[in-house]
C-alpha positions in Angstrom: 0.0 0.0 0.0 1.2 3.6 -1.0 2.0 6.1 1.9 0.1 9.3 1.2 0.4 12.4 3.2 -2.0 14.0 5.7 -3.9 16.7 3.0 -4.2 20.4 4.2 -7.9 19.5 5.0 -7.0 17.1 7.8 -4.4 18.6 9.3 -6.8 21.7 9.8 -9.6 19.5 10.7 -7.8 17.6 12.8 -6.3 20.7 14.8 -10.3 21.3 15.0 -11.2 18.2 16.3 -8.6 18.2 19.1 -9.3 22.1 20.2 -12.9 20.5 20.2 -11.5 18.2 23.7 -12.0 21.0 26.2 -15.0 22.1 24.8 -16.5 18.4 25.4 -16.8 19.3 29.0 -20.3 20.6 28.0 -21.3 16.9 27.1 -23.7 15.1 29.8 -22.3 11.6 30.6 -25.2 10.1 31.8 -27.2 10.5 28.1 -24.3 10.6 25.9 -26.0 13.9 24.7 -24.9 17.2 25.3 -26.4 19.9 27.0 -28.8 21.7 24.6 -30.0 18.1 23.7 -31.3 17.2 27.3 -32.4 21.0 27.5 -34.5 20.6 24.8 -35.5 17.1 26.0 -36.8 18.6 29.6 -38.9 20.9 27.5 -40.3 18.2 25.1 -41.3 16.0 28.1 -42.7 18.9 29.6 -44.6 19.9 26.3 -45.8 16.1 25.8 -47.4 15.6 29.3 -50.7 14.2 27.3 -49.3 11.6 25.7 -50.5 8.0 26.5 -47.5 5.9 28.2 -44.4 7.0 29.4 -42.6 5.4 26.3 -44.4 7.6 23.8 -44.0 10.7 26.2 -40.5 9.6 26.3 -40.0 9.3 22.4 -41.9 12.5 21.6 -39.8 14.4 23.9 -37.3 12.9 21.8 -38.2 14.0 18.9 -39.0 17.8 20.0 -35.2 17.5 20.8 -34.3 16.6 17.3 -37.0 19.2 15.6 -35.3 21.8 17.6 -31.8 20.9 17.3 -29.5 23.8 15.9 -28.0 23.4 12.6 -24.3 23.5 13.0 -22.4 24.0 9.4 -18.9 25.4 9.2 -18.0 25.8 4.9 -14.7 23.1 5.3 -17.2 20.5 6.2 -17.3 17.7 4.0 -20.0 15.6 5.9 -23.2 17.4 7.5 -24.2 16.7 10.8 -22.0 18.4 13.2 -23.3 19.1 16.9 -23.9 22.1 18.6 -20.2 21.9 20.8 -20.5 25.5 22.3 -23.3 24.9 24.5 -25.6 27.3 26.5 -25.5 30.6 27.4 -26.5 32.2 30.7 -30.1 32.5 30.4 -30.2 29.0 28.7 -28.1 27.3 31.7 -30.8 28.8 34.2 -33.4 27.3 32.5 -31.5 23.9 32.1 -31.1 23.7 35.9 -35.0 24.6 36.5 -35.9 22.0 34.2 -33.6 19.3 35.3 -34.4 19.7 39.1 -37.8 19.6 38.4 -37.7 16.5 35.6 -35.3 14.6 38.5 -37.6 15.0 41.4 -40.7 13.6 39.1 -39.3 10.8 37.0 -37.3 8.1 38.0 -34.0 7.8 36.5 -33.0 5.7 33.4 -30.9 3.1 35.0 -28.8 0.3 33.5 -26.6 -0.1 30.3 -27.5 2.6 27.5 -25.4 2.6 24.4 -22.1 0.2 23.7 -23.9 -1.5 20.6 -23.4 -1.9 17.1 -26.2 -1.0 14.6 -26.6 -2.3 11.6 -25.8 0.3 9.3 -25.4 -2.2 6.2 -29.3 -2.3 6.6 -29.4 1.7 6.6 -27.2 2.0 3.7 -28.9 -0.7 1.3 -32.4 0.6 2.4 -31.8 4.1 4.1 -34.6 5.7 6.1 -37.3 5.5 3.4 -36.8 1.3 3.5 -37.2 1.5 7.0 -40.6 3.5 7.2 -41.8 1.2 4.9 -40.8 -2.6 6.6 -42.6 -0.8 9.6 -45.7 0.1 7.4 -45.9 -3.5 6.0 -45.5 -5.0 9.1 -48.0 -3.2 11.1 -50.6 -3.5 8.2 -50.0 -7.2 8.5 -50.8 -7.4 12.4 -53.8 -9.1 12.6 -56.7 -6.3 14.2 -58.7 -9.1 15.8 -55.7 -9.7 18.5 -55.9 -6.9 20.2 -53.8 -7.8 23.3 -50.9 -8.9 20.5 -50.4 -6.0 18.4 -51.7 -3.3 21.1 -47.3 -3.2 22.3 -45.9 -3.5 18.8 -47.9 -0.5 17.3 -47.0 1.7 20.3 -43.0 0.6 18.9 -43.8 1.0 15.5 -45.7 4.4 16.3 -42.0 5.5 18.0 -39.5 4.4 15.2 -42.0 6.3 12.5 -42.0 9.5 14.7 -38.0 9.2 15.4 -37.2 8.3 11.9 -39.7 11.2 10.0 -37.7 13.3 12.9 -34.0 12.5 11.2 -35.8 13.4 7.9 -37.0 16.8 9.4 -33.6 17.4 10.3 -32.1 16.1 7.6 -34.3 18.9 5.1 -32.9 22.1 7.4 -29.4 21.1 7.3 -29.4 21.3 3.4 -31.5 24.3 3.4 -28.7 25.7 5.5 -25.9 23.8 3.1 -27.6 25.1 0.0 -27.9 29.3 1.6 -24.4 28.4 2.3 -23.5 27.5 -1.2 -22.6 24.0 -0.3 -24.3 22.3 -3.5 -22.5 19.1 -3.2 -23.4 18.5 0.7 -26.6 19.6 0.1 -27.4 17.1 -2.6 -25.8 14.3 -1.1 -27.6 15.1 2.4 -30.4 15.0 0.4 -30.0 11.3 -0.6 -28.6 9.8 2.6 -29.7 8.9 4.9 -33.1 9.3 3.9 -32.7 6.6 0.4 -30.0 3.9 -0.4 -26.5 5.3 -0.5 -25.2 5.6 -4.1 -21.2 6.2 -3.2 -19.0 6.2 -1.0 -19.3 9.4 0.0 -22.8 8.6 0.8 -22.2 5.8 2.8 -20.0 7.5 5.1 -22.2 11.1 5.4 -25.4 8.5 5.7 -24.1 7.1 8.7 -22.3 9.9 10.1 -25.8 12.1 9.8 -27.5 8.8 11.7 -24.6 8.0 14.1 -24.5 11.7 15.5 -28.5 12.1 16.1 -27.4 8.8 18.6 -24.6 10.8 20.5 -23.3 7.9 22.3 -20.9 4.6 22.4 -22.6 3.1 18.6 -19.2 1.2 17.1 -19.6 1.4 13.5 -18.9 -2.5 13.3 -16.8 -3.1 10.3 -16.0 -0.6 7.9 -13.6 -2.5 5.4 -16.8 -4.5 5.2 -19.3 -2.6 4.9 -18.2 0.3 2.7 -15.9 -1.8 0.3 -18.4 -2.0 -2.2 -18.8 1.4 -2.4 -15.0 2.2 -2.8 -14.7 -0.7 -5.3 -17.6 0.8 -7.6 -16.6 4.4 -7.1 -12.8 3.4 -8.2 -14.0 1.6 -11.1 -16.4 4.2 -12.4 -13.0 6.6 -11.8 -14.9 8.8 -9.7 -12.8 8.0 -6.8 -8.7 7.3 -6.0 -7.0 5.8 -3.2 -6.0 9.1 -1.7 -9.4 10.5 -2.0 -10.6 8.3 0.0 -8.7 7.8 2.5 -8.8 11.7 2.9 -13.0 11.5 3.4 -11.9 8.3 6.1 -9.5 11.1 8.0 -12.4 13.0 8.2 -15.0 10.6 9.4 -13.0 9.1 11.6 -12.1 12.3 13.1 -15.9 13.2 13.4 -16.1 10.8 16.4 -14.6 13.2 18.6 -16.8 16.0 18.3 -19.6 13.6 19.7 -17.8 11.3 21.7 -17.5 13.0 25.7 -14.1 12.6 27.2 -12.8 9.6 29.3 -15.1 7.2 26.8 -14.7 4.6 24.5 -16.3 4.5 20.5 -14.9 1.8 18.5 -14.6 -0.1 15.2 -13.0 -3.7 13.9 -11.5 -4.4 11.1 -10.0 -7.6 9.8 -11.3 -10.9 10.5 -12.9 -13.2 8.7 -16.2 -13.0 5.9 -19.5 -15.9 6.7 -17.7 -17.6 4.3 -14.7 -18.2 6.6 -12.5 -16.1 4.3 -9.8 -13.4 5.6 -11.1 -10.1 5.6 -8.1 -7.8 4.6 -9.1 -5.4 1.7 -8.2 -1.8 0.5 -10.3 -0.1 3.2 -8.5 -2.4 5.2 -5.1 -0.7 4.8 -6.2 2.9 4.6 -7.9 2.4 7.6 -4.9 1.4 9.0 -3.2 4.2 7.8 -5.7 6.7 9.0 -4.5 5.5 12.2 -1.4 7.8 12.0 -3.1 10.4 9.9 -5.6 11.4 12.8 -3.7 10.8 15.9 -6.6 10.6 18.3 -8.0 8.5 20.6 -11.1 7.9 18.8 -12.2 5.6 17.4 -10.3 2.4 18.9 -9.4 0.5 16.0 -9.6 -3.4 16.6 -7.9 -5.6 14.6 -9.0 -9.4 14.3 -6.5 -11.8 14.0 -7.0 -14.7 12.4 -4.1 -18.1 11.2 -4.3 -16.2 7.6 -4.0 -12.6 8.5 -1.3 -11.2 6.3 2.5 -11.0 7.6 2.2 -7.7 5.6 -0.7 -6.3 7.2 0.5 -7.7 10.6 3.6 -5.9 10.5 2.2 -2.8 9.6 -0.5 -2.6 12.3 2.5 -3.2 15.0 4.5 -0.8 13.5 1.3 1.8 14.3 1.8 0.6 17.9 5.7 1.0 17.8 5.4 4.5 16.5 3.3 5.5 19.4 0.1 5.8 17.8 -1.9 2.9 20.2 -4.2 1.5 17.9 -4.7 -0.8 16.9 -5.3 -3.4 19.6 -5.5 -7.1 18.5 -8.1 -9.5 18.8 -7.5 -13.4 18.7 -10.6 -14.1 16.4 -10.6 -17.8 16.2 -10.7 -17.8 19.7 -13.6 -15.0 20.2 -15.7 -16.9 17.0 -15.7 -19.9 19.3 -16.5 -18.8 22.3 -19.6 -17.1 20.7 -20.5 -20.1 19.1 -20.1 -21.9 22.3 -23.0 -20.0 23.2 -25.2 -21.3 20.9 -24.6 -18.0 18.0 -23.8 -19.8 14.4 -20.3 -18.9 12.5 -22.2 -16.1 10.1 -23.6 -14.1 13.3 -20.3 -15.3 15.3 -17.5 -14.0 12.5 -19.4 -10.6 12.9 -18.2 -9.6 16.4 -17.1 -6.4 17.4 -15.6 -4.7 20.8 -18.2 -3.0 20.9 -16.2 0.1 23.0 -13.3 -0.3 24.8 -13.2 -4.6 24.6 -16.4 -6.1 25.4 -17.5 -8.8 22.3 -20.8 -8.3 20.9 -22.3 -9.5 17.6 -22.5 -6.5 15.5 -26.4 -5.4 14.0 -28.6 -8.1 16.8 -26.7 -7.5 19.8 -29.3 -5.6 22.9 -26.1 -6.6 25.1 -25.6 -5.2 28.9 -21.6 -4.6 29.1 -20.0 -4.0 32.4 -23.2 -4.9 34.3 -22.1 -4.6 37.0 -18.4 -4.3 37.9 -17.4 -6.2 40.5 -13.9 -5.0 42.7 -12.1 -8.3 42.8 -9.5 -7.0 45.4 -12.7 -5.4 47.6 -14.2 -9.3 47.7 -11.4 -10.6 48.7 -10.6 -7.7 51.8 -14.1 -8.2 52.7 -13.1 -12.4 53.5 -10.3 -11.6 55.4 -12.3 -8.9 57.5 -15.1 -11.4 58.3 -12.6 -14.4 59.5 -9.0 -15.3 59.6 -8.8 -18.7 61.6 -8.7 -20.4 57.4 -6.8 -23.6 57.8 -4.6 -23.2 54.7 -4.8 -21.1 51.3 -7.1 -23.6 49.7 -9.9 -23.3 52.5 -9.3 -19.1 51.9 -9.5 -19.3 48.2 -12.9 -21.6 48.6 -14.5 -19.0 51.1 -13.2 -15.9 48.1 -15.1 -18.5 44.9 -18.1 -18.8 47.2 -18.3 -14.8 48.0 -17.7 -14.1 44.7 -20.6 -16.5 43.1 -23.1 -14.6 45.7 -22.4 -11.0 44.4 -22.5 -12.3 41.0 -26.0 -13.5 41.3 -27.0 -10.4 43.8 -25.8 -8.2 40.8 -27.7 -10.0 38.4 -30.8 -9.2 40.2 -30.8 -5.4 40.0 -29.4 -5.5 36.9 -32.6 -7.8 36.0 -35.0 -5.5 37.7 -33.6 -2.7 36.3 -34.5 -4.2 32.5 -37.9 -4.7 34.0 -37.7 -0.8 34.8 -36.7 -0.1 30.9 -39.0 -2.4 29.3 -41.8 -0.6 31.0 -40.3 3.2 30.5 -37.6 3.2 28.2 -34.7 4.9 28.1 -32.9 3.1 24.8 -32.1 5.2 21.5 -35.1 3.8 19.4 -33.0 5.1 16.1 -31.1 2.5 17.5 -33.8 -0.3 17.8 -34.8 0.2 14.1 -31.0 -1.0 13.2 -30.9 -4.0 15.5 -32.0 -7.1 14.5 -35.0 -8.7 14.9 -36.5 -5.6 16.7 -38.6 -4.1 14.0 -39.4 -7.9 12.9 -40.5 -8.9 16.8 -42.1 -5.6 17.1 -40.2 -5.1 20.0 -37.3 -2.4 21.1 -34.2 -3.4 22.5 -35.4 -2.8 25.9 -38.5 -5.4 25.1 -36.5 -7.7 24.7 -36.4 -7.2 20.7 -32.7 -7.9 19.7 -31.2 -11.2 18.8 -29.0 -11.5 21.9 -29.4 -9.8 25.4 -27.0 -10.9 27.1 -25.2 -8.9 30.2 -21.7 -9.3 30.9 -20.2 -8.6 34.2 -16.9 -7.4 34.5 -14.5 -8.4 37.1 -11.8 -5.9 38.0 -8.7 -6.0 40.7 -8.4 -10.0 39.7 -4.7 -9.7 39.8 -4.5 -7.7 42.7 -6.1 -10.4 44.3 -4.1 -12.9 43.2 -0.9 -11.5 44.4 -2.4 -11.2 47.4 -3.3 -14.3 47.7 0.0 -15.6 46.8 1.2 -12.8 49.6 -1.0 -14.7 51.8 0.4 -18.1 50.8 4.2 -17.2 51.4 4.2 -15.3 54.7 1.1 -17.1 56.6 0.8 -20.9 55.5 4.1 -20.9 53.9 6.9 -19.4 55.9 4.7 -18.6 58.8 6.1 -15.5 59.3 2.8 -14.4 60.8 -0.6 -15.7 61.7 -3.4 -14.4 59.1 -4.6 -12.6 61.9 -1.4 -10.9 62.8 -0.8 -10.0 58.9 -4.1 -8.0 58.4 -3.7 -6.0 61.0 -0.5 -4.8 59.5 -2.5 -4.7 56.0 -4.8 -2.9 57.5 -2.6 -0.3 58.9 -1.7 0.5 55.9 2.1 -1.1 56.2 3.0 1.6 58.3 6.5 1.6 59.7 6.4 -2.0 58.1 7.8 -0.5 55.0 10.8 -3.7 55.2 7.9 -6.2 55.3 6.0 -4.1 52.1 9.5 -4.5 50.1 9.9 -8.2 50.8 6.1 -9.0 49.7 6.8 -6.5 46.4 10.6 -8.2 45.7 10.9 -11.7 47.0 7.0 -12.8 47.1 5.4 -14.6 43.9 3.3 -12.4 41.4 1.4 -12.9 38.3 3.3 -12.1 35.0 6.6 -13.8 35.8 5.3 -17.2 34.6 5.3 -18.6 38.2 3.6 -21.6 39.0 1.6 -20.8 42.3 0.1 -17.3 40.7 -0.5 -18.8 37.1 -2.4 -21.3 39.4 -4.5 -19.1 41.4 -5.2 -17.2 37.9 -7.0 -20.1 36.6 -8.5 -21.4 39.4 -10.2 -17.6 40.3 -10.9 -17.0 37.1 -12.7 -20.5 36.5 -14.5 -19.6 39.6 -15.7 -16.7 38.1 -16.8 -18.0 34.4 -18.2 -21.3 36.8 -20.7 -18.1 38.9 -21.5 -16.9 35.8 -22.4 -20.3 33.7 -26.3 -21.2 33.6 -27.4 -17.5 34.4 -30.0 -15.9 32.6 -31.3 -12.5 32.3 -34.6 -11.0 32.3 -34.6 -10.8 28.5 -33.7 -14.6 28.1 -30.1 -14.0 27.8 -26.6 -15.0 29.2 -24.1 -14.0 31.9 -20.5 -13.6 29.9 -17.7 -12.7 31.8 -15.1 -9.7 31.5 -11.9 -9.4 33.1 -10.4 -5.1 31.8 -11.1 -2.1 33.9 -11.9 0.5 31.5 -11.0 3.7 34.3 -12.3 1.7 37.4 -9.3 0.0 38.7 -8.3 3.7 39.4 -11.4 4.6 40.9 -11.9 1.1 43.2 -8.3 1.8 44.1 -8.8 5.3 44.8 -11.4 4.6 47.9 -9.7 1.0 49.3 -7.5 0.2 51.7 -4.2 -1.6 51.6 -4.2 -5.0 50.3 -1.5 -7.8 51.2 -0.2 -8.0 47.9 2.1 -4.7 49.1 -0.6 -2.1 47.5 -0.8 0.8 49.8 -4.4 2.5 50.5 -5.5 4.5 47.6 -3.1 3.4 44.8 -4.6 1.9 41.8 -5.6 -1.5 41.2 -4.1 -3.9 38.4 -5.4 -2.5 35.0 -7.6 -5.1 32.9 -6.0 -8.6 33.5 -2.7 -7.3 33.9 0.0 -8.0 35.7 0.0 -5.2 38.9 2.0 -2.7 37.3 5.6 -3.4 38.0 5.5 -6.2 39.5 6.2 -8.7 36.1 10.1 -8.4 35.8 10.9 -11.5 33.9 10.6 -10.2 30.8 7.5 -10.1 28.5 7.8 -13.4 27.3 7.2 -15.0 30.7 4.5 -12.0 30.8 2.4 -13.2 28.0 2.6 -16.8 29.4 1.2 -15.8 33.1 -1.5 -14.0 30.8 -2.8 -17.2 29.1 -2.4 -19.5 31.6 -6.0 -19.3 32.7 -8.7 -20.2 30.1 -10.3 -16.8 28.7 -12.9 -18.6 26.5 -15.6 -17.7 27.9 -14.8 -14.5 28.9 -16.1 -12.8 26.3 -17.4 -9.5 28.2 -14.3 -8.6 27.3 -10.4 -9.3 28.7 -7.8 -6.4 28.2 -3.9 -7.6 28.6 -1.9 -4.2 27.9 2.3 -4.6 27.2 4.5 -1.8 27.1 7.5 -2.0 24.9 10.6 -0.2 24.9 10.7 0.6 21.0 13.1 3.8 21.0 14.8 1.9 17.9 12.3 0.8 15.7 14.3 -2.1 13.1 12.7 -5.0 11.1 14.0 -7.5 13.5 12.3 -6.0 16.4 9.5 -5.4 14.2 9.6 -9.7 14.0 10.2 -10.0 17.3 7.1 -8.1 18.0 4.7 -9.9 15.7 6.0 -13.4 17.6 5.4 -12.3 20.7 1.6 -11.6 19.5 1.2 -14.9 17.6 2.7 -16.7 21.1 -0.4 -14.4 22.6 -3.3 -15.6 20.2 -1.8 -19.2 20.0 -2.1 -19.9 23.9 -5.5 -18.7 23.7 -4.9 -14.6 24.3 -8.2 -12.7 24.1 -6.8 -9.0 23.4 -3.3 -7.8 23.8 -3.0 -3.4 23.4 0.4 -1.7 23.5 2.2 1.3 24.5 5.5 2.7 23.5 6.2 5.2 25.2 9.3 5.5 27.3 9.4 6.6 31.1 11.1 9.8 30.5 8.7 11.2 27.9 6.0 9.6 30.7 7.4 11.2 33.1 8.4 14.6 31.4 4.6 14.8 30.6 3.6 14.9 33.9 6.0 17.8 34.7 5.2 19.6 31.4 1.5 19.3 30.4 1.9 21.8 27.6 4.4 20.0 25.8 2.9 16.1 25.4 -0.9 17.3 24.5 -1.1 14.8 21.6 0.8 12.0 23.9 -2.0 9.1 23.8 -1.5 6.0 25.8 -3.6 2.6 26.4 -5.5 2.5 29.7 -7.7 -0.4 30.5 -9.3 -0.9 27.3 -8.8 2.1 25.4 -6.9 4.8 24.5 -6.8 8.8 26.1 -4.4 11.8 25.9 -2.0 11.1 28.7 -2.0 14.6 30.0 -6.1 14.8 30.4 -5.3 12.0 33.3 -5.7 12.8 36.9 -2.2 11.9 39.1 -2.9 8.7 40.2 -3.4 7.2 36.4 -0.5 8.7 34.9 1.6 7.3 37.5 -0.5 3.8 37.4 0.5 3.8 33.8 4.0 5.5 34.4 4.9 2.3 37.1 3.7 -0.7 34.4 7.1 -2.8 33.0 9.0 -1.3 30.1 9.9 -4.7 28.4 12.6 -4.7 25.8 12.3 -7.0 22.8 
């Protein structure tokens, strides 16, 4: 594949889109929208107090939202459908308060899982809005009017998606007004074709779901773009009407559009790569100029995944971990024939299987039918485990200890799955989903059902387990100074534990220096890693949600093993009080010194197949010198990964001094990105206790 240069468009787009970081502050986390969208939400629910359930009050509040959305064009745009990023002004920020006090104190909240899906946009492109207006109007005139009590449910759905989807249109019609006053003919014209009919180009592919993505203003992955918009490239290129360099200029762009709607400290992703229902590679054109957009943009959106599969190019291969050795994060790679058979493990068939995506930062969801519940809820590992030791320390020997920690953690797995069950029952009766959404997700529109009824394919929820690692060391801490060389009783231990190690500080060293720890291929913690986490994939097995669905494990952290660590206590591993926990199923950071090989083989010496709420294993390589050998070396360390059954391994190459050089000088590192627990975020926009988390993590050399 040719190298092309970033064009004067991106660079100036991209100097936008990272200005446009700060400004994000104005977006509401617990919608995904930003401010003037739940202003103008309080005012449509307050307008809509007639209408006959909560759903449709809910949905036409919704759509007053998008009728009264302002139209934001600047002339450089080349796809329509920016957001409103300045926000509210005095008199509007009054009113916003007024409203929201009064809409909180009235309705109960929308609880639970929104967002972190994939729609099926392959459906919106082949049929656009029009093709969906219509499959509703055919199905509802098919609902037979004698069975009242059947159809009474599914025409109150099909009454929302018409509303919502006539709404996009609406919205749709003033931003080309605005285009066309503005002289932007081509916009215009296109916006006048997508999303409301079939896309023609690809052009109109990507402004079709772009336009739909950004009414949705929350974690939607895209799914798989060198498979979905190929066609489109492949015609356009044919017909001449399109180069290589074109397009990946328009794929700069779009992918640079995620981060004026995507709030700070998130995830958004896409996958690449893989394998086609037919069990053939997937590695294209798209596929490389995706790749290459990588180091065009520079930004932490959107977090590129690339599947792996036995006959993914060496070509490809190298190139994607040469992103990773320049610094640039993504992409993070996925073992596919691993994740394809764990899905099918759980009943889904190869074509539904081979079309998983993370759907943000690594959960594994089947892209287009997928209502799925990720991170619900996350369970602190390391907090189980302190809570054990609190109620009794008379155990016997480690084995009675790790029993009592399975059995502890098999209760709040099942106590979690309750409210996270009875808060589904809360959504199916008053919403709180995107139904845009809904009308993209298979078999909702066919069911006659939303996501929150229940309507998608598969509804699973997938509880994530964080501090696991933590909690092995500590284990292992446990093992060598109490049963081992009985150095202490249990009892005597805690209470130092519990003191927070203070003037113990010899003791701390020995535990951090001379006691076992996961990542150093050592026998007793690669033991307690499979043994805990077959405890946890054994609490989760035969589960099943309120919407028929299953319980899938996920061992990354996302930002939480910061957060749980922030408000904890010391734990016997040698963690002080307040420090972070291990990140993802990681090593603690530091503590892996043997080199990364022995890392990698502590990281798939537990069986991760059914974890497929997601696992997160982050390296970080010294690559200062970037040569083909170490290039190789690089690429067979990640092919030892997938082989021993690896889930997802992310990298970071970024040395200690430019680390620690960032944290003294902000100003100077803006664009410095780095791998967290799952994704990817400007180092600098980290609070203290991250960057030195991620500052403490094992430099390996190769």
């Amino acid at each position: 594949m040719r190298e092309y240069p970033v064009s004067d468009r991106v660079r100036l787009f991209r100097e936008r889109a990272r200005n446009s970081v700060t400004e994000h502050k104005i977006i509401y986390w617990q919608y995904g929208w930003d401010y003037r969208q739940l202003l103008l939400f309080y005012e449509g629910w307050l307008r809509n107090a007639d209408a006959e359930s909560t759903l449709l009050r809910r949905c036409r509040a919704e759509v007053y939202m998008l009728d009264n959305l302002p139209v934001c064009i600047d002339p450089a745009d080349e796809f329509l459908g920016m957001p409103d990023i300045p926000g509210l002004n005095a008199e509007e920020w009054a009113r916003f308060e007024e409203l929201r006090r009064w809409y909180q104190d009235l309705v109960h909240p929308v609880v639970g899982r929104l967002d972190h899906m994939s729609p099926n946009y392959d459906k919106l492109l082949a049929v656009g809005v029009d093709g969906l207006l219509q499959e509703i109007a055919d199905r509802r005139s098919a609902l037979p009017e004698v069975q009242v009590e059947k159809w009474v449910e599914k025409n109150e759905y099909y009454d929302m998606c018409e509303a919502q989807l006539n709404a996009v249109k609406r919205l749709a019609s003033r931003y080309v007004a605005k285009a066309r006053a503005m002289g932007m003919e081509d916009a215009a014209a296109r916006l006048e074709r997508v999303p409301a009919g079939k896309a023609k180009s690809f052009h109109d592919a990507l402004q079709s779901i772009h336009f739909y993505s950004f009414l949705l203003r929350g974690l939607y992955s895209f799914g798989h773009p060198d498979r979905t918009l190929i066609r489109y490239y492949r015609e356009d290129v044919a017909a001449g009407v399109l180069t290589e360099e074109r397009a990946l200029e328009l794929l700069d762009q779009f992918n640079l559009l995620y981060t004026f709607y995507t709030r700070p400290a998130a995830s958004i992703s896409y996958m690449i790569g893989g394998r086609w229902p037919d069990g053939s590679v997937v590695e294209n054109e798209l596929t490389w100029l995706l790749l290459q957009s990588i180091r065009h943009t520079n930004m932490p959106y959107p977090g590129v995944g690339l599947a792996v599969c036995e006959n993914t190019g060496k070509d490809l291969l190298r190139y994607a971990m040469e992103n990773c050795a320049l610094g640039y994060t993504h992409p993070a790679f996925f073992n596919d024939e691993l994740i394809v058979q764990g899905l099918m493990q759980t009943g889904k068939p190869f074509v539904h299987a081979c079309e998983y995506v993370h759907s943000s930062c690594v959960e594994i969801t089947v892209s287009g039918r997928s209502g799925t519940w990720v991170t619900s809820p996350y369970h602190n590992c390391a907090e189980i485990l302190l809570c054990i030791l609190e109620e009794k320390q008379d155990f016997a020997d480690l084995e009675a200890l790790l029993q009592a920690y399975l059995r502890e953690i098999a209760q709040r797995v099942q106590a979690g799955l309750r409210r996270e069950n009875r808060w589904q029952l809360e959504r199916r009766r008053n919403g709180g989903e995107s139904i845009l959404v809904s009308c993209l997700m298979e078999d909702c529109l066919a069911r006659g059902k939303s996501i929150d009824q229940g309507g998608a394919l598969y509804n699973d929820i997938m509880p994530d387990f964080v501090g696991v690692t933590t909690a092995i060391d500590s284990l292992a801490a446990i093992q060598t100074l109490v049963f081992q060389e009985k150095t202490y009783t249990l009892a005597e231990f805690m209470r130092i534990v519990r003191g927070n190690f203070q003037n113990q500080e010899p003791l701390r060293q020995y535990i951090v220096h001379r006691c076992p720890h996961f990542g150093n291929d050592d026998a007793l913690t690669n033991d307690l890693a499979r043994r805990v986490y077959e405890g946890i994939a054994e609490a989760c097995r035969g589960l099943r949600t309120f919407h028929g669905g299953q319980v899938m494990p996920g061992a990354f952290s996302f930002l939480m093993h910061e957060e749980f660590g922030r408000d904890m206590p010391a734990t016997p591993d040698g963690r002080k009080a307040g420090e972070a926990l291990n990140a993802g199923a990681d090593p603690v950071s530091g503590r892996d010194t043997n080199g990364p090989t022995a890392t990698v083989l502590s990281m798939t010496s537990w069986n991760a197949l059914g974890f497929l709420g997601g696992v997160a294993n982050n390296l970080r390589l010294d690559m200062n010198k970037i040569t083909p050998e170490r290039l190789e070396n690089l690429c067979a360390l990640l092919r030892t990964y997938l082989e021993r059954g690896g889930v997802e391994v992310q990298i970071n190459a970024v040395s200690a001094d430019v680390l620690q050089d960032a944290m003294e000088h902000p100003e100077a590192h803006r664009d410095l990105i780095v791998r967290i627990g799952g994704y990817s975020d400007f180092f600098v926009t980290q609070n203290r206790a991250m960057q030195r988390e991620i500052l403490r993590r094992t430099q390996h050399g190769l």
